[in-house]
C-alpha atoms as one frame of an Amber mdcrd trajectory, in Angstrom:
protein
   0.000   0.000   0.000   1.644   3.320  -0.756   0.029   6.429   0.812   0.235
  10.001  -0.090   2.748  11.747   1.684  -0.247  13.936   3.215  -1.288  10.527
   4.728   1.881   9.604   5.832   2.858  13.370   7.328  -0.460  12.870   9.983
   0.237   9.956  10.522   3.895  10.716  12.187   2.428  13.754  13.695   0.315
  11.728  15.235   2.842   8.997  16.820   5.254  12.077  17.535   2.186  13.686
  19.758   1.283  10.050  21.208   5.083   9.837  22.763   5.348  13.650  23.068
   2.178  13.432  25.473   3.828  10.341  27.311   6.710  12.061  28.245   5.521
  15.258  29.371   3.154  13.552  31.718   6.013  11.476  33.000   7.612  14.261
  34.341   5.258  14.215  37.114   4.997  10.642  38.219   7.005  10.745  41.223
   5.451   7.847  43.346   3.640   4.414  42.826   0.382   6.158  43.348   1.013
   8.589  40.705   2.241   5.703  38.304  -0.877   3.511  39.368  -3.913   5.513
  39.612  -2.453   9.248  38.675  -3.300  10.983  41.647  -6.543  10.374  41.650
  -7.774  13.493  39.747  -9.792  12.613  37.094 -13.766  13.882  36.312 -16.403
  11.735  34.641 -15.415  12.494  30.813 -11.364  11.818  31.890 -12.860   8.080
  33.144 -14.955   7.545  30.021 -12.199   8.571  27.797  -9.499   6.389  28.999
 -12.379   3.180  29.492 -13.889   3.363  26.595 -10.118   3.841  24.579  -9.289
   1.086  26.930 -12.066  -1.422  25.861 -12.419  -0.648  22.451  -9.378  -2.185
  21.303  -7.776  -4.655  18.413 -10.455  -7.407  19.862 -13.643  -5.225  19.606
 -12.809  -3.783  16.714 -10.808  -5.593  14.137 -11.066  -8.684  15.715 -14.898
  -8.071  15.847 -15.337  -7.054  12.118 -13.634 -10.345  11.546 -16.159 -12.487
  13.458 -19.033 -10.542  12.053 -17.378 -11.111   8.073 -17.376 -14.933   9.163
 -20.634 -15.318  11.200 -22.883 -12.470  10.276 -23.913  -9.144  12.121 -25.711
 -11.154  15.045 -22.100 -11.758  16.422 -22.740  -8.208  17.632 -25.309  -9.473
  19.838 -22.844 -11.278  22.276 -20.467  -7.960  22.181 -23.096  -6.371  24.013
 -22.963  -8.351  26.364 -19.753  -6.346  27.457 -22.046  -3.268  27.038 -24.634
  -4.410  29.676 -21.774  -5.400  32.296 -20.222  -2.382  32.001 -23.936  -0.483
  32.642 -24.400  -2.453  35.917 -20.662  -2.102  36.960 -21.858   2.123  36.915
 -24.998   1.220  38.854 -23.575  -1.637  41.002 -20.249  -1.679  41.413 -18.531
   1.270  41.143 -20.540   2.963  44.577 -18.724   0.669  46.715 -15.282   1.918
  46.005 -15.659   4.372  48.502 -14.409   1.298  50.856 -11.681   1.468  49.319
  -9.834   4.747  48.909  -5.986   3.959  48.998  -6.313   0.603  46.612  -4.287
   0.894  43.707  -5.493  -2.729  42.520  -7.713  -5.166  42.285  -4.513  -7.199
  44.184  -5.102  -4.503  47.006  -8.867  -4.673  47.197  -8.900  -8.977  47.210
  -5.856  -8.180  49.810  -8.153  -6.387  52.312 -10.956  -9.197  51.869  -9.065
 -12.280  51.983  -5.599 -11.497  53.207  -2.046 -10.854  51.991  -1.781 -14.518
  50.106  -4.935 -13.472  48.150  -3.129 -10.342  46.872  -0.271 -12.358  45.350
  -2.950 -14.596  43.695  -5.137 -12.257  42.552  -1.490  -9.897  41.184  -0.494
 -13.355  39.654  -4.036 -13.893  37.747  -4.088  -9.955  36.915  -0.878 -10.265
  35.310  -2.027 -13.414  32.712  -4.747 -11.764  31.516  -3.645  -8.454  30.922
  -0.747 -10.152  29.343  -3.412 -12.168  27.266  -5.347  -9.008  26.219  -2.040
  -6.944  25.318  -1.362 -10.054  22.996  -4.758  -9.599  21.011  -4.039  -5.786
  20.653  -0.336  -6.345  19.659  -1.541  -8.955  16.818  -4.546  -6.512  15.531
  -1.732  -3.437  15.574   0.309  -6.142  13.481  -2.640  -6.697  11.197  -3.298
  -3.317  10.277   0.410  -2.348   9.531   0.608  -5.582   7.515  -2.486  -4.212
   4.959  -2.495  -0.623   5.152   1.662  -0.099   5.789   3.156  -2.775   3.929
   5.015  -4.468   6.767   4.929  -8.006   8.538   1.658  -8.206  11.081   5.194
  -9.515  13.490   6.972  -6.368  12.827   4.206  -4.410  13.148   3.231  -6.068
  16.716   7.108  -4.847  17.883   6.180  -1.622  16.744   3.307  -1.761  18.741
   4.828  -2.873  22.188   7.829  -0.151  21.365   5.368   2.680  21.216   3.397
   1.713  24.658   6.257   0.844  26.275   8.041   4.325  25.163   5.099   5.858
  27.377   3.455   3.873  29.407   6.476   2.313  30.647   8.074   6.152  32.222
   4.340   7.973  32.775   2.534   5.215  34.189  -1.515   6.136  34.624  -0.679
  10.058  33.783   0.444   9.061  30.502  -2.120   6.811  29.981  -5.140   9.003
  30.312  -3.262  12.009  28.841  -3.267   9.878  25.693  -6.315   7.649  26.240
  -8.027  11.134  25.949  -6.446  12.160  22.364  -6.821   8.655  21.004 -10.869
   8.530  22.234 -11.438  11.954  20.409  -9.674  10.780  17.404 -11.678   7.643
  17.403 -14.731   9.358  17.721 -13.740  11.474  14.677 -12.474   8.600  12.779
 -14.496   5.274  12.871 -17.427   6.677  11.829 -16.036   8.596   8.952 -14.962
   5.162   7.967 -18.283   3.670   8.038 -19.705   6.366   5.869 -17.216   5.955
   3.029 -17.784   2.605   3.773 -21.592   2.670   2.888 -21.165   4.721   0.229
 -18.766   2.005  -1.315 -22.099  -0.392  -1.296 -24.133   1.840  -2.790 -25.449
   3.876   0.072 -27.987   2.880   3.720 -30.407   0.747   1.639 -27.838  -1.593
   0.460 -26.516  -2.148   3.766 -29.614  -2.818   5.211 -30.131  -5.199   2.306
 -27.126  -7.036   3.318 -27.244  -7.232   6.744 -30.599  -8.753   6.839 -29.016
 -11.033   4.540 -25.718 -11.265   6.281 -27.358 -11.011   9.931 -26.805 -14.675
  11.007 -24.278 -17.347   8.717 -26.107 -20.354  10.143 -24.846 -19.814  14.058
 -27.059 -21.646  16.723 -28.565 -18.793  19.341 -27.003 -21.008  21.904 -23.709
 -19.898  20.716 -24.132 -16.779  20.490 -25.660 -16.639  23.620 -22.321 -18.497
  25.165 -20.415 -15.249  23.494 -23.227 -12.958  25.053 -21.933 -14.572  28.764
 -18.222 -14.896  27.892 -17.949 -10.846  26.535 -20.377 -10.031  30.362 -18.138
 -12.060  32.548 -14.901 -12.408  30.337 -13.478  -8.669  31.175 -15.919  -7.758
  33.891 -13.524  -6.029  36.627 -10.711  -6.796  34.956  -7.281  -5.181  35.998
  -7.325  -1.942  33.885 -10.891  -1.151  34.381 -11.062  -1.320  38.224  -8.344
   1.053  38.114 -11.196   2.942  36.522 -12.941   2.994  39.663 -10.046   4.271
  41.759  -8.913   7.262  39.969 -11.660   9.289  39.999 -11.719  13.211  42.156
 -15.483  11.719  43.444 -17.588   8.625  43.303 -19.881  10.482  41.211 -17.418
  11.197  38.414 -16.458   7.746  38.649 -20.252   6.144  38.401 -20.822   8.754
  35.476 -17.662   7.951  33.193 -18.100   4.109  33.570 -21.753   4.236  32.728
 -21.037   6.701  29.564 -18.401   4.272  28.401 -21.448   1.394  28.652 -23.294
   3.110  26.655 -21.281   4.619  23.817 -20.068   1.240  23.365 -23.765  -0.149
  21.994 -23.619   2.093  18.430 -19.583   1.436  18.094 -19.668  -2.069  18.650
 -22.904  -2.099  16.260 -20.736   0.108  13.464 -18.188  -2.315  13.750 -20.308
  -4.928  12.911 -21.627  -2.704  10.209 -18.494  -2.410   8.750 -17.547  -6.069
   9.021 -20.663  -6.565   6.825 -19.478  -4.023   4.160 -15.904  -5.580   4.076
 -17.968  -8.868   3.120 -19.985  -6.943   0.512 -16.789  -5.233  -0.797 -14.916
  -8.492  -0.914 -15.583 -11.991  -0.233 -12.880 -14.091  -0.716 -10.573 -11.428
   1.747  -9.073 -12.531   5.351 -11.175 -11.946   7.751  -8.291 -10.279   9.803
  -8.168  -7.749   7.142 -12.240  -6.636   7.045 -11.537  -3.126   8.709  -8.352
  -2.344   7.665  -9.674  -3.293   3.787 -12.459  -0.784   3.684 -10.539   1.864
   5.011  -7.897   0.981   2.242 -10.425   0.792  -0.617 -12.970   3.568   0.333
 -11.415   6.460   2.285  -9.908   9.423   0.492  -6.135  11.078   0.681  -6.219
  13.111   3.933  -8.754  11.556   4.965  -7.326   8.109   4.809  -4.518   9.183
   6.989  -6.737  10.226   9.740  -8.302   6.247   9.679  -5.496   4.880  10.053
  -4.205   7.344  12.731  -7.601   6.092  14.331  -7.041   2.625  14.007  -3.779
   3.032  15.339  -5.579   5.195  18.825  -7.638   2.034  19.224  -4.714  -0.112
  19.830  -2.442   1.767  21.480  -4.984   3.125  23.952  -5.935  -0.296  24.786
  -2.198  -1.904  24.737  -1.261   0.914  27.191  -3.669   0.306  29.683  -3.362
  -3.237  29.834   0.351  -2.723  29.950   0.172  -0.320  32.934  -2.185  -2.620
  34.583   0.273  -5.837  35.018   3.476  -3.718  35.675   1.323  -2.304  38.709
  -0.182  -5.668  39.613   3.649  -7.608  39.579   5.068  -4.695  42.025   2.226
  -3.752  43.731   0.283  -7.047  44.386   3.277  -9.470  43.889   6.820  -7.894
  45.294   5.622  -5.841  47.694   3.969  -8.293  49.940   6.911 -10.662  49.783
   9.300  -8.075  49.652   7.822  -5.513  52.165  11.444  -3.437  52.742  10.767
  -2.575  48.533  11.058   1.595  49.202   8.786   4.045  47.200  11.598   4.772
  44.918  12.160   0.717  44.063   8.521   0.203  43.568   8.129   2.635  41.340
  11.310   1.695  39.433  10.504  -1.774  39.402   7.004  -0.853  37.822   8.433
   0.829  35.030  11.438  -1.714  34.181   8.273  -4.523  34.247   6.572  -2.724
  31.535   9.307  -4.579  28.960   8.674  -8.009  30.746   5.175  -7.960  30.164
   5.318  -6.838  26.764   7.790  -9.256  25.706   5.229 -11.886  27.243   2.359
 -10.256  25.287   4.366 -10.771  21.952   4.500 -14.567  23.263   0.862 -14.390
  23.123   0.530 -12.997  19.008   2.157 -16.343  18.407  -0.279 -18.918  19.934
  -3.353 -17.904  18.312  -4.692 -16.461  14.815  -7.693 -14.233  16.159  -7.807
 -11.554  18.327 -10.858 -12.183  19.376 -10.079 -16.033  19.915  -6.703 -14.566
  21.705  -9.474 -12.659  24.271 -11.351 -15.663  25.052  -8.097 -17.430  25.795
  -7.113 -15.086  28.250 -10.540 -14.325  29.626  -9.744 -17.876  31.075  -6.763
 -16.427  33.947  -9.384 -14.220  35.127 -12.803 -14.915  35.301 -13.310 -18.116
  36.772 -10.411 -17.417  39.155 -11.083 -14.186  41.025 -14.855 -12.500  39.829
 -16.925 -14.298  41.802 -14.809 -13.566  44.968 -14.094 -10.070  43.838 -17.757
  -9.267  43.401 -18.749 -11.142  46.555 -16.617  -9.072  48.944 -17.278  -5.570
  47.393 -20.640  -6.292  47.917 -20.320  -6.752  51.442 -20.680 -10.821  51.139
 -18.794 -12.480  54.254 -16.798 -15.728  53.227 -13.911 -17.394  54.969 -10.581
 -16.469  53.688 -10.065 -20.155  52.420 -13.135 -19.906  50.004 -11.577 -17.814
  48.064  -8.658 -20.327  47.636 -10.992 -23.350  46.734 -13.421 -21.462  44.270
 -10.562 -20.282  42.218  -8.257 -23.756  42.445 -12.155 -25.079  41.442 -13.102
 -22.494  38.622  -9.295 -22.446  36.839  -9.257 -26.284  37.409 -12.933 -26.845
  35.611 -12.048 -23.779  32.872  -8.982 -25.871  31.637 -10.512 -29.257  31.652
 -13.188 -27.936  29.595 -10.944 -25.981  27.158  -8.963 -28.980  26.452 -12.989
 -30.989  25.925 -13.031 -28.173  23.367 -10.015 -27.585  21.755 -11.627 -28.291
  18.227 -14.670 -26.413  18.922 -13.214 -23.072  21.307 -14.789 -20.904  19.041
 -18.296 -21.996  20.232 -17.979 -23.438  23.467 -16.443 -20.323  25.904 -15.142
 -22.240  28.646 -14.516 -19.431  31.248 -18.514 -19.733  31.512 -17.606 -23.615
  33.280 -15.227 -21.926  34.896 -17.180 -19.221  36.779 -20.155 -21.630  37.466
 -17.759 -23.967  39.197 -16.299 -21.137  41.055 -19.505 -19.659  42.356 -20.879
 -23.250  43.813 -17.622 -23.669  45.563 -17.018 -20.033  46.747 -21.020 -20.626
  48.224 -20.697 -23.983  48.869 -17.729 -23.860  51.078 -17.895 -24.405  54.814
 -14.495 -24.891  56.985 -13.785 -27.961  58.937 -14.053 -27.816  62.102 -12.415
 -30.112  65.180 -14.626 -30.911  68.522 -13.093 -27.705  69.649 -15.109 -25.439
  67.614 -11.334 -24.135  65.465 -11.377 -24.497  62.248  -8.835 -27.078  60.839
């Protein structure tokens, strides 16, 4: 692909601004707290910003115009299922953080509920799946660069973990939001200008209608879809990155109302996605599915123009990358080192943060390799995370008492149950979203579970 040099010129004013940005905000990271949760300070559109640019990355978008050129537009349907968990995280959830106003973590948070060994866990689980999630935005990054840039999808997913590392790795949180913030405001600019050269392309809103309808469902049973419905509600529901969300906010109420505007922006964009996926199809049937949203930006946008897509499909990487990134350097020092080695000064802690940042990219490269989807590459991970700590995690915020051992036994139960039935499935993962066993078997048990007890009343 050779773009015009107008094309090319935004696009490395826009990479220059994304590291510029980074590094100013770095300047003022000082401590851990600053790194993990950036002081604290943000209003309600800060929080939506950075969620929704956290969210809506390589998975919901290009790995989601994939699914929907394979399967048909109802694959949208279970994506929304992500859209309602992140409403009733606004209603639900996100009030009851005000119990806990010095977490930096989800680590911390389990910590206070079921003790210090619980915080390792939980650091240990946070780090394999936002490890799992950086891979699927590393491989869509690699994707785009291979169709619209000319360069391998592997060369393109270094390029990726260079550019979040280059930031997210020295300004921690500040950098993140700083950024999240540009890259949601381009996105909002660019994915819909996308879609309407798109429909044009097809001949305008009546043909895509027309194919849609036609397109809506490629023979999928409902009780699939309705097994990616569960696995997109449960699969990132209080995942690493997104209770940091919830802790970073100048007020409860500015956290409740940027959570519940990220919910529901994310209806129409994961719906336009969908929409596009379907135009890809229209435009070209025998292309990789990979390739659907990269392809109709290629074919239909115009010079200028085209440069500000792909600057926009670039944002929705990056912005997710960088959170997920920031997320497991802060869960391996905060929830991991520090409890085993509690002499770790403020100074080490946030050093060690920022050197992680290149260990858990590397391992997120790891993760490009295993699997040929990024939404497949989601699913995987969703596996470290939701049958293992959820249930618990939900539980206690809540206010639900359990001994400190449930939380043990429900997750050795749902991680146990998740892997048994993912190796049942192997052939048939992309139906069958075993995280769903794996949560089910970690609520009975969590419920279920009653200590031991000798003659003398103690527990044994």
């Amino acid at each position: 692909m050779n773009l015009s040099t107008i094309d090319i010129s935004i696009l490395v004013l826009y990479l220059i601004a994304v590291i510029s940005i980074g590094w100013i905000a770095a300047r003022k990271v000082k401590t851990l707290d600053d790194f993990a949760t950036g002081g604290r300070r943000y209003t309600g559109f800060f929080i939506a910003a950075t969620l929704a640019s956290s969210f809506i990355g390589g998975g919901f978008t290009t790995g989601l115009a994939e699914k929907v050129y394979c399967l048909g537009l109802i694959y949208v349907v279970g994506l929304w299922g992500f859209s309602l968990k992140e409403i009733l995280v606004a209603k639900y959830i996100a009030p009851k953080m005000v119990k806990f106003p010095t977490a930096y973590s989800v680590g911390d948070i389990m910590g206070q509920l079921y003790g210090t060994r619980a915080k390792v866990f939980t650091g240990i689980s946070a780090f394999l799946v936002c490890t799992g999630i950086l891979g699927a935005q590393l491989m869509a990054f690699g994707h785009i660069c291979n169709v619209l840039l000319g360069i391998s999808s592997q060369m393109g997913a270094f390029i990726c973990a260079l550019i979040v590392m280059a930031y997210s790795g020295s300004g921690g949180m500040r950098a993140v939001v700083a950024n999240d913030t540009l890259h949601f405001c381009v996105l909002m600019v660019s994915l819909p200008l996308v879609f309407f050269f798109g429909v044009q392309a097809i001949g305008g809103f009546d043909k895509l209608y027309f194919y849609s309808s036609v397109n809506f469902s490629h023979h999928v049973p409902f009780s699939s879809i309705a097994l990616v419905f569960l696995s997109f509600f449960f699969g990132e529901t209080l995942v690493p990155p997104y209770v940091q969300r919830l802790l970073i906010g100048k007020t409860i109420k500015h956290t409740i109302r940027g959570n519940m505007a990220s919910g529901l922006i994310s209806i129409p964009f994961f719906l336009m996605i969908g929409l596009i996926g379907i135009i890809a199809l229209v435009m070209n049937p025998d292309l990789n599915p990979n390739l659907a949203l990269p392809y109709v930006v290629l074919e239909t946008m115009p010079i200028g123009l085209k440069g500000v897509a792909i600057a926009g499909m670039l944002a929705i990487i990056l912005s997710s990358a960088d959170s997920f990134l920031n997320a497991a350097s802060v869960s391996i020092t905060h929830d991991v080192l520090t409890p085993i080695l509690p002499r770790l000064s403020e100074g080490q802690k946030l050093l060690i943060s920022k050197y992680s940042t290149y260990f858990v990219a590397l391992s997120g490269l790891l993760f490009t390799l295993s699997l040929e989807s990024a939404i497949d590459i989601l699913l995987e991970a969703y596996m470290f995370w939701t049958p293992v700590v959820l249930v618990p995690f939900v539980a206690g915020v809540m206010g639900i008492k359990r001994p400190k051992e449930a939380f043990f036994y429900s997750a050795a139960s749902g991680i146990l149950v998740a892997m048994v039935m993912r190796l049942l499935s192997f052939k048939h993962a992309a139906y069958f979203e075993v995280s769903i066993w794996g949560i089910i078997a970690n609520f009975i048990v969590f419920f279920a579970y009653r200590p031991v007890t000798r003659l003398s009343g103690k527990p044994i």
